[in-house]
N, C-alpha and C positions, 0 to 999 in steps of 0.2 A: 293438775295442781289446784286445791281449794282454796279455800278461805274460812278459817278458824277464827273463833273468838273465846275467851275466857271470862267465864260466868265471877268471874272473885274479881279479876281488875279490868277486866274487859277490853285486854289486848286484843288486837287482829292482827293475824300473821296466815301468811301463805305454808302448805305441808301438802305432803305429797298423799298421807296418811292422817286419820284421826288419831292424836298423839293421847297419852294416858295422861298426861299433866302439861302445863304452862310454861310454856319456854323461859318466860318472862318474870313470872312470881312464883313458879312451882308450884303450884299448890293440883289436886288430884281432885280435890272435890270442891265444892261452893255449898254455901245455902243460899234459897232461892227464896223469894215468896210465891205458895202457891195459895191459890184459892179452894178452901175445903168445906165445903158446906156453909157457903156464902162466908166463909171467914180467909183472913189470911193468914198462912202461918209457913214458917219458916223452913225449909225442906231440903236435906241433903242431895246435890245430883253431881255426876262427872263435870269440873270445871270445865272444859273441852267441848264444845259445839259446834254446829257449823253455824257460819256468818248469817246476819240477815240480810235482806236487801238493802236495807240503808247501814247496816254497818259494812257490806261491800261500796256500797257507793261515796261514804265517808274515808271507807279505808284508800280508795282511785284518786279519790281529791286530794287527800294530804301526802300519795305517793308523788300526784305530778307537783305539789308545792314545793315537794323537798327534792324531785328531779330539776326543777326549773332554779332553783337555789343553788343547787351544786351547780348547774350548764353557769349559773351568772356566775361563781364564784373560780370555776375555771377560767373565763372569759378573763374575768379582772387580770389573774395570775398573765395569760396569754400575754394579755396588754402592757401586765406592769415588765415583763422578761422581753416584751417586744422592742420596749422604751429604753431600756437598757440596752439592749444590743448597737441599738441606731446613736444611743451617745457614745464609745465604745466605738461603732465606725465612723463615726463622724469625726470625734477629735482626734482618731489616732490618723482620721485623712488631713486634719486640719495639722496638726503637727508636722505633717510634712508638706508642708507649705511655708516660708518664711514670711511673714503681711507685716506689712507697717503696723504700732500700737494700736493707733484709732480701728483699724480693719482685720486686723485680728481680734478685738475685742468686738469689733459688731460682726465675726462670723461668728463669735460666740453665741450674741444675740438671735440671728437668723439662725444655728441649730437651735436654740432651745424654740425658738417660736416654729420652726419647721413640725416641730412633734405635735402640735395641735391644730395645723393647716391642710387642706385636702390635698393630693399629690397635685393634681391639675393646679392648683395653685401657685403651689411650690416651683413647678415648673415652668409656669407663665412670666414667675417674679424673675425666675432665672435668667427667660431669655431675654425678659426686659433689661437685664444689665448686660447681659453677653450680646443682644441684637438689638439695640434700642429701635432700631430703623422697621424691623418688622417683628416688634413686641407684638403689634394689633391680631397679627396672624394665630396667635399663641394666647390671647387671651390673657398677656401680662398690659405691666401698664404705662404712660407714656412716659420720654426721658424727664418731661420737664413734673411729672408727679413720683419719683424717686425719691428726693428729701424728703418731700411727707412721707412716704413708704418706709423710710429707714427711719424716720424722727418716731413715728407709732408704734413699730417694734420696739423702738428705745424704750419706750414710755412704759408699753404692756409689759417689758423683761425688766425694769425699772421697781414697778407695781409689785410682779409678784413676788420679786428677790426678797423684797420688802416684808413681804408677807409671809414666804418661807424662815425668814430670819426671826422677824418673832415669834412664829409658831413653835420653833426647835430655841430659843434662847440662844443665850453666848453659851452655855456650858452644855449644855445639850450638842450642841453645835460639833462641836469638838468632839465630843463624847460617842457622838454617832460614830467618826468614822477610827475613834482610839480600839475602840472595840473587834475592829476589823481588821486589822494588821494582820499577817500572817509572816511566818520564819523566812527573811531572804529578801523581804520588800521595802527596808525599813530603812531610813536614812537619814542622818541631820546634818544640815549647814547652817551658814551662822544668822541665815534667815528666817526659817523655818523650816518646819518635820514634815519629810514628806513621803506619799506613800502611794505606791504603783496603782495604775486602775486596772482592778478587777470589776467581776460582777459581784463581788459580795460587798465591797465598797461605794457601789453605786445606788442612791433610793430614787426608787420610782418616783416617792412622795413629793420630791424635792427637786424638779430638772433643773430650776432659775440656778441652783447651790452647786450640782453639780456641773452642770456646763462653764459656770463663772470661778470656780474654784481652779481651771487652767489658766485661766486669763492674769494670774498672779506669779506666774511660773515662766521662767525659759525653755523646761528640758520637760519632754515628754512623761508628765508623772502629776499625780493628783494632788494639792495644798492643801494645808488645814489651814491655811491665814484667810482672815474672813474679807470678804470680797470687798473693793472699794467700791460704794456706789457714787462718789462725787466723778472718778476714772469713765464710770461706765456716760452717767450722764453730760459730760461734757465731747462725748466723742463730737467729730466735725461730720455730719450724718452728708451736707452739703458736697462737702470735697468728696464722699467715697464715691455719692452717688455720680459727681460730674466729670470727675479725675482717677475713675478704679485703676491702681496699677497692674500689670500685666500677670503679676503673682496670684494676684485677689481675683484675676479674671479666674487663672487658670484650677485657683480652688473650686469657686464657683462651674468650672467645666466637670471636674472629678467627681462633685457631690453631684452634679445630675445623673452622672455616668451610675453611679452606686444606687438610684432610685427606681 
Protein backbone atom coordinates (compact mmCIF):
# COMPACT_ATOMS: atom_id res chain seq x y z
CA UNK A 1 0.00 0.00 0.00
CA UNK A 2 1.38 3.67 -1.15
CA UNK A 3 0.68 6.97 -0.70
CA UNK A 4 -0.82 8.91 -3.55
CA UNK A 5 -1.18 12.69 -3.96
CA UNK A 6 -3.17 14.58 -6.63
CA UNK A 7 -1.34 17.37 -8.51
CA UNK A 8 -5.03 19.54 -9.12
CA UNK A 9 -6.16 19.35 -5.20
CA UNK A 10 -3.58 17.81 -3.66
CA UNK A 11 -5.41 14.96 -1.88
CA UNK A 12 -3.25 12.00 -0.22
CA UNK A 13 -4.74 8.88 -0.01
CA UNK A 14 -3.51 5.38 0.41
CA UNK A 15 -3.97 2.71 -3.10
CA UNK A 16 -2.72 -0.37 -3.53
CA UNK A 17 -1.99 0.82 -7.48
CA UNK A 18 -1.20 4.21 -9.20
CA UNK A 19 -4.94 4.97 -10.11
CA UNK A 20 -5.59 6.95 -13.59
CA UNK A 21 -7.49 9.68 -11.79
CA UNK A 22 -8.33 11.28 -8.23
CA UNK A 23 -10.64 9.59 -6.05
CA UNK A 24 -11.43 12.84 -4.72
CA UNK A 25 -11.91 15.58 -7.66
CA UNK A 26 -11.59 13.27 -10.55
CA UNK A 27 -9.68 14.99 -12.51
CA UNK A 28 -6.91 12.68 -14.89
CA UNK A 29 -4.53 15.26 -15.55
CA UNK A 30 -3.29 18.70 -13.73
CA UNK A 31 -1.03 21.49 -15.05
CA UNK A 32 1.98 22.04 -13.33
CA UNK A 33 4.54 24.74 -13.39
CA UNK A 34 7.60 23.65 -14.84
CA UNK A 35 10.71 25.34 -15.49
CA UNK A 36 11.70 25.69 -19.28
CA UNK A 37 14.57 27.53 -20.14
CA UNK A 38 14.70 29.47 -17.04
CA UNK A 39 11.06 30.35 -17.42
CA UNK A 40 8.03 28.98 -15.88
CA UNK A 41 5.27 27.72 -17.63
CA UNK A 42 2.29 25.76 -17.31
CA UNK A 43 2.56 21.94 -18.20
CA UNK A 44 -0.05 19.19 -18.56
CA UNK A 45 0.99 15.93 -16.41
CA UNK A 46 -1.12 12.71 -14.87
CA UNK A 47 -2.78 14.25 -11.72
CA UNK A 48 -1.78 11.07 -9.80
CA UNK A 49 1.68 10.77 -8.17
CA UNK A 50 3.26 9.36 -5.55
CA UNK A 51 3.50 11.17 -2.23
CA UNK A 52 6.36 13.07 -0.93
CA UNK A 53 7.97 12.94 2.15
CA UNK A 54 6.34 15.59 3.87
CA UNK A 55 3.11 15.03 2.22
CA UNK A 56 3.52 11.44 3.77
CA UNK A 57 4.52 12.85 6.84
CA UNK A 58 1.56 15.37 6.96
CA UNK A 59 -0.71 12.81 5.70
CA UNK A 60 0.54 10.39 9.43
CA UNK A 61 -0.13 13.51 11.52
CA UNK A 62 -3.67 14.33 10.39
CA UNK A 63 -4.53 10.50 10.26
CA UNK A 64 -3.53 9.98 14.16
CA UNK A 65 -5.49 13.69 14.78
CA UNK A 66 -8.50 12.21 13.40
CA UNK A 67 -7.75 8.65 14.98
CA UNK A 68 -7.29 10.13 18.40
CA UNK A 69 -10.78 12.35 17.62
CA UNK A 70 -12.78 9.45 16.97
CA UNK A 71 -10.89 7.21 20.24
CA UNK A 72 -12.13 10.65 22.30
CA UNK A 73 -15.51 10.71 20.62
CA UNK A 74 -16.14 6.95 21.44
CA UNK A 75 -15.01 7.39 24.91
CA UNK A 76 -17.62 10.22 25.50
CA UNK A 77 -20.55 7.91 23.92
CA UNK A 78 -18.98 4.85 26.38
CA UNK A 79 -19.26 7.42 29.22
CA UNK A 80 -22.51 9.11 28.32
CA UNK A 81 -24.31 4.99 27.86
CA UNK A 82 -22.27 4.09 31.04
CA UNK A 83 -24.19 7.03 33.17
CA UNK A 84 -27.29 5.98 31.94
CA UNK A 85 -27.13 2.53 32.76
CA UNK A 86 -25.97 3.26 36.66
CA UNK A 87 -29.29 5.65 36.87
CA UNK A 88 -31.52 2.99 35.48
CA UNK A 89 -29.82 0.66 38.28
CA UNK A 90 -29.83 2.64 40.83
CA UNK A 91 -33.32 3.98 40.89
CA UNK A 92 -34.98 1.05 39.84
CA UNK A 93 -32.87 -0.55 43.16
CA UNK A 94 -33.89 2.51 45.04
CA UNK A 95 -37.60 1.88 44.07
CA UNK A 96 -37.60 -1.04 45.86
CA UNK A 97 -36.87 0.17 48.74
CA UNK A 98 -39.74 2.17 50.80
CA UNK A 99 -37.38 5.39 52.71
CA UNK A 100 -38.88 8.09 54.64
CA UNK A 101 -39.23 11.49 52.27
CA UNK A 102 -36.17 13.26 53.76
CA UNK A 103 -34.11 9.72 52.83
CA UNK A 104 -35.34 9.00 49.89
CA UNK A 105 -34.94 12.15 48.42
CA UNK A 106 -31.16 12.27 49.85
CA UNK A 107 -30.63 8.79 48.16
CA UNK A 108 -31.62 10.63 45.22
CA UNK A 109 -28.93 13.05 46.01
CA UNK A 110 -26.02 10.30 46.91
CA UNK A 111 -26.85 8.67 43.30
CA UNK A 112 -26.53 11.50 41.39
CA UNK A 113 -23.26 12.55 43.33
CA UNK A 114 -22.14 8.80 43.15
CA UNK A 115 -21.60 9.31 39.33
CA UNK A 116 -18.76 11.86 39.68
CA UNK A 117 -16.90 10.09 42.87
CA UNK A 118 -14.25 7.41 42.73
CA UNK A 119 -15.66 3.95 43.63
CA UNK A 120 -13.13 3.70 46.66
CA UNK A 121 -14.95 6.56 47.80
CA UNK A 122 -18.23 5.67 47.38
CA UNK A 123 -17.51 2.70 49.25
CA UNK A 124 -15.70 4.36 52.12
CA UNK A 125 -18.88 6.90 52.51
CA UNK A 126 -20.83 3.59 52.49
CA UNK A 127 -19.28 1.85 55.20
CA UNK A 128 -19.09 4.97 57.14
CA UNK A 129 -23.00 4.75 57.53
CA UNK A 130 -23.46 0.92 57.52
CA UNK A 131 -19.96 0.70 60.25
CA UNK A 132 -19.53 3.91 61.79
CA UNK A 133 -17.27 2.11 64.41
CA UNK A 134 -14.79 0.90 61.83
CA UNK A 135 -15.33 3.55 58.93
CA UNK A 136 -11.41 4.31 59.62
CA UNK A 137 -10.58 0.88 58.35
CA UNK A 138 -12.36 1.63 54.93
CA UNK A 139 -11.13 5.01 54.44
CA UNK A 140 -14.68 6.56 55.01
CA UNK A 141 -15.40 9.06 57.45
CA UNK A 142 -16.06 9.61 60.99
CA UNK A 143 -19.85 9.38 62.53
CA UNK A 144 -19.65 12.76 64.08
CA UNK A 145 -18.46 14.28 60.21
CA UNK A 146 -21.75 12.72 58.55
CA UNK A 147 -24.02 15.87 58.52
CA UNK A 148 -21.38 17.84 56.86
CA UNK A 149 -21.12 14.88 54.42
CA UNK A 150 -24.64 14.87 53.63
CA UNK A 151 -25.17 18.86 54.02
CA UNK A 152 -22.31 19.18 50.85
CA UNK A 153 -23.91 16.67 48.82
CA UNK A 154 -27.07 18.63 49.36
CA UNK A 155 -25.30 21.72 48.39
CA UNK A 156 -23.22 20.41 45.22
CA UNK A 157 -26.86 18.50 43.86
CA UNK A 158 -28.63 21.78 44.90
CA UNK A 159 -26.06 23.90 42.57
CA UNK A 160 -26.14 21.89 39.69
CA UNK A 161 -30.03 21.14 39.44
CA UNK A 162 -29.94 24.88 39.44
CA UNK A 163 -27.88 24.80 36.66
CA UNK A 164 -29.28 22.21 34.58
CA UNK A 165 -32.70 23.85 34.92
CA UNK A 166 -31.53 27.01 33.26
CA UNK A 167 -29.61 25.63 30.73
CA UNK A 168 -32.77 23.48 29.39
CA UNK A 169 -35.41 26.37 30.39
CA UNK A 170 -39.14 25.50 31.66
CA UNK A 171 -40.18 24.64 28.11
CA UNK A 172 -37.15 22.94 26.89
CA UNK A 173 -37.61 21.06 29.98
CA UNK A 174 -40.67 19.44 29.13
CA UNK A 175 -39.87 19.25 25.73
CA UNK A 176 -36.82 17.07 26.24
CA UNK A 177 -38.54 14.33 27.46
CA UNK A 178 -42.30 15.01 25.21
CA UNK A 179 -40.31 13.95 22.44
CA UNK A 180 -39.48 10.51 23.83
CA UNK A 181 -42.64 8.88 24.58
CA UNK A 182 -43.04 5.78 23.06
CA UNK A 183 -46.54 3.54 22.31
CA UNK A 184 -47.54 1.78 25.77
CA UNK A 185 -45.59 4.08 28.31
CA UNK A 186 -47.68 6.83 28.46
CA UNK A 187 -50.07 7.70 31.39
CA UNK A 188 -51.91 10.71 33.10
CA UNK A 189 -53.27 11.25 36.48
CA UNK A 190 -54.61 14.22 37.89
CA UNK A 191 -51.05 15.10 38.94
CA UNK A 192 -49.13 14.81 36.23
CA UNK A 193 -47.91 12.89 32.84
CA UNK A 194 -45.90 10.44 33.44
CA UNK A 195 -43.66 8.40 31.55
CA UNK A 196 -41.65 4.97 32.07
CA UNK A 197 -37.74 5.21 32.21
CA UNK A 198 -36.01 3.99 29.32
CA UNK A 199 -32.75 4.83 28.03
CA UNK A 200 -33.92 7.06 25.39
CA UNK A 201 -35.61 9.15 28.11
CA UNK A 202 -32.66 9.43 30.09
CA UNK A 203 -29.79 12.59 29.12
CA UNK A 204 -26.49 12.15 30.08
CA UNK A 205 -26.24 15.91 29.94
CA UNK A 206 -28.57 16.31 32.81
CA UNK A 207 -28.14 13.58 35.97
CA UNK A 208 -29.27 16.53 38.79
CA UNK A 209 -32.93 16.34 36.27
CA UNK A 210 -32.84 12.98 35.91
CA UNK A 211 -32.33 11.51 39.25
CA UNK A 212 -34.56 14.23 40.93
CA UNK A 213 -37.44 13.90 38.43
CA UNK A 214 -38.32 10.24 40.82
CA UNK A 215 -38.25 12.10 43.83
CA UNK A 216 -41.73 13.70 42.73
CA UNK A 217 -43.37 10.32 42.12
CA UNK A 218 -44.70 7.31 44.41
CA UNK A 219 -44.63 4.53 41.66
CA UNK A 220 -41.76 3.56 39.85
CA UNK A 221 -41.91 5.81 36.55
CA UNK A 222 -40.14 8.91 35.40
CA UNK A 223 -42.11 12.80 35.98
CA UNK A 224 -42.27 15.74 33.96
CA UNK A 225 -43.20 17.97 37.20
CA UNK A 226 -40.17 20.03 37.56
CA UNK A 227 -38.37 19.30 40.66
CA UNK A 228 -38.75 21.15 44.09
CA UNK A 229 -35.82 22.66 45.14
CA UNK A 230 -37.03 24.25 48.48
CA UNK A 231 -38.18 19.81 49.20
CA UNK A 232 -34.63 18.97 48.30
CA UNK A 233 -32.96 21.80 50.45
CA UNK A 234 -34.62 21.47 53.56
CA UNK A 235 -34.04 17.75 53.83
CA UNK A 236 -32.90 17.03 57.85
CA UNK A 237 -29.11 15.83 56.46
CA UNK A 238 -28.68 15.72 60.64
CA UNK A 239 -31.35 13.04 61.38
CA UNK A 240 -30.44 10.58 58.34
CA UNK A 241 -26.94 10.81 59.27
CA UNK A 242 -27.64 9.95 63.23
CA UNK A 243 -30.97 8.01 63.08
CA UNK A 244 -30.69 5.99 59.36
CA UNK A 245 -33.65 3.70 59.46
CA UNK A 246 -33.12 0.20 58.95
CA UNK A 247 -34.75 0.48 55.21
CA UNK A 248 -32.12 3.24 54.27
CA UNK A 249 -29.50 1.11 55.77
CA UNK A 250 -30.52 -1.86 53.78
CA UNK A 251 -30.56 0.30 50.40
CA UNK A 252 -27.37 1.58 51.07
CA UNK A 253 -26.23 -2.42 51.55
CA UNK A 254 -27.76 -3.15 47.87
CA UNK A 255 -26.07 -0.29 46.16
CA UNK A 256 -22.77 -1.50 47.36
CA UNK A 257 -23.59 -4.89 46.46
CA UNK A 258 -24.19 -3.67 42.66
CA UNK A 259 -20.80 -1.70 42.65
Amino acid sequence: MKLYTCNACRYTFPAETLPDRCPDCGKATANVKVCIGGKNKLRSVPAIRESTDTEVAEYERIKKEIEAELAAEEEQKNIAASKIDYTIRYITLLLQHKLQQDEHNMALILGYSFLTLPSSYIKGFIHSVLEPDQADRFGGASASSLPDRYTEFRRRFSSELQTERRSLGDFEYGELYLGTWEEGTLFVDEESVRVLPTQDNLNPDTPALNFMKYAVCDEPVLCLKTPNLGTVRHIKCKDIAEHPSEEYLAFLRDVYNIM
